[in-house]
C-alpha positions as CSV (number, residue, x, y, z in Angstrom):
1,X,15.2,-7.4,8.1
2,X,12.3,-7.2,9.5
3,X,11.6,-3.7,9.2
4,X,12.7,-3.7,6.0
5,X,9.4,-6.4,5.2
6,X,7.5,-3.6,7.0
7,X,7.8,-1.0,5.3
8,X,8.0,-3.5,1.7
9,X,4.6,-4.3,3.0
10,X,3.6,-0.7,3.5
11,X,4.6,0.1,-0.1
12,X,2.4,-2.9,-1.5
13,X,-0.5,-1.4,0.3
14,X,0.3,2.0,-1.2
15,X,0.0,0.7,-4.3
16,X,-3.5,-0.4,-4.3
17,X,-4.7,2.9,-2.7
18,X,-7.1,4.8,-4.5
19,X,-8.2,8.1,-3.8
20,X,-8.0,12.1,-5.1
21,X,-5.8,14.2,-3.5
22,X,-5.7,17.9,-3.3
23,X,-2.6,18.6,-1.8
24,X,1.0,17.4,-2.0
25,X,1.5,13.8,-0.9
26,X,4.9,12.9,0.4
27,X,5.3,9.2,-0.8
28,X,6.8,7.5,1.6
29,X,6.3,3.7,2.1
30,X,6.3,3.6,6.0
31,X,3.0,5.2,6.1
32,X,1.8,1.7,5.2
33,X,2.6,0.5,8.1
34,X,-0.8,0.3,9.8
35,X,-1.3,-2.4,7.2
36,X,1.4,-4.6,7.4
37,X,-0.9,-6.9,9.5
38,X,-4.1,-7.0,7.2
39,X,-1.0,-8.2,3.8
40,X,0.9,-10.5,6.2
41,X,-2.0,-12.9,7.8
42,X,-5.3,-11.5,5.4
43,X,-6.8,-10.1,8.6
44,X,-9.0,-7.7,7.7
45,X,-7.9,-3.8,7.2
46,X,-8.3,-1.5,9.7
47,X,-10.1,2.1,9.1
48,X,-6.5,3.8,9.5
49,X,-5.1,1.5,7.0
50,X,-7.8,2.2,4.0
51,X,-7.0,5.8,4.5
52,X,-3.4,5.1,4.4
53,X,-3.5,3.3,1.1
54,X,-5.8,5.8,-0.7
55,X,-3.5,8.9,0.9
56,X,-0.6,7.1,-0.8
57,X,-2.2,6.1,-4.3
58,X,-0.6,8.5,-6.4
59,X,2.8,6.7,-4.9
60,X,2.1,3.3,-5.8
61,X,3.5,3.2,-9.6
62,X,6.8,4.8,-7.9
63,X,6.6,2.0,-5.7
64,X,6.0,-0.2,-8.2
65,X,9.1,0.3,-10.0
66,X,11.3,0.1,-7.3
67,X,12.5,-3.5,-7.8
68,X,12.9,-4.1,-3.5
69,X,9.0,-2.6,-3.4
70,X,7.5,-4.5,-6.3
71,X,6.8,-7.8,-4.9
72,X,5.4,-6.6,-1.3
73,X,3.1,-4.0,-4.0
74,X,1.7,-6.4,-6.4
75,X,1.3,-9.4,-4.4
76,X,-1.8,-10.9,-3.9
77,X,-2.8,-9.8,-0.3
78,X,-1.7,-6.3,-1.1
79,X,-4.1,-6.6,-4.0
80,X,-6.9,-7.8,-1.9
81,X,-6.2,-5.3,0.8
82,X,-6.5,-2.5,-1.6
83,X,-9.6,-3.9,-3.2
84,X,-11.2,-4.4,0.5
85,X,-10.6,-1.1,1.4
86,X,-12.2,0.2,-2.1
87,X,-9.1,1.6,-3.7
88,X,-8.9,-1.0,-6.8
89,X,-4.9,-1.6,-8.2
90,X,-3.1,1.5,-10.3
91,X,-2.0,0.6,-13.9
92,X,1.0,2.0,-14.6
């Protein structure tokens, strides 16, 4: 269960990422992981974790529609997180 919340957590951080890529992302939720701590208790993100989230931008919609991913994506800390680190929420 509770890596399953991890890597939910991951995904919602994904989804506020922000960046351009130039070469293939593989979307993957778990690379969120160095953020699980700034969604769960608002601590602040750490430098890893604003890379993270704007490596994994153009995953968040996919994330988004995956039903288990969408409330970890779009919640409000994720949101916050995302906007910290720059990367403002995708609409999809």
């Amino acid at each position: 269960m509770k890596a399953t919340f991890i890597a939910v957590c991951t995904l919602l951080v994904l989804l506020l990422a922000k960046t351009e890529v130039t070469m293939a992302v593989t979307c993957s939720p778990t690379q969120l992981s160095p953020c699980v701590s700034a969604i769960t208790t608002s601590s602040p993100p750490s430098t890893l974790c604003c890379s993270k989230i704007k490596e994994q931008k153009p995953c968040l919609c996919q994330y988004l529609k995956n039903p288990n991913l969408k409330k970890f994506v779009s919640s409000p800390n994720a949101m916050k997180v995302a906007s910290t680190c720059g990367t403002p929420f995708p609409k999809c």
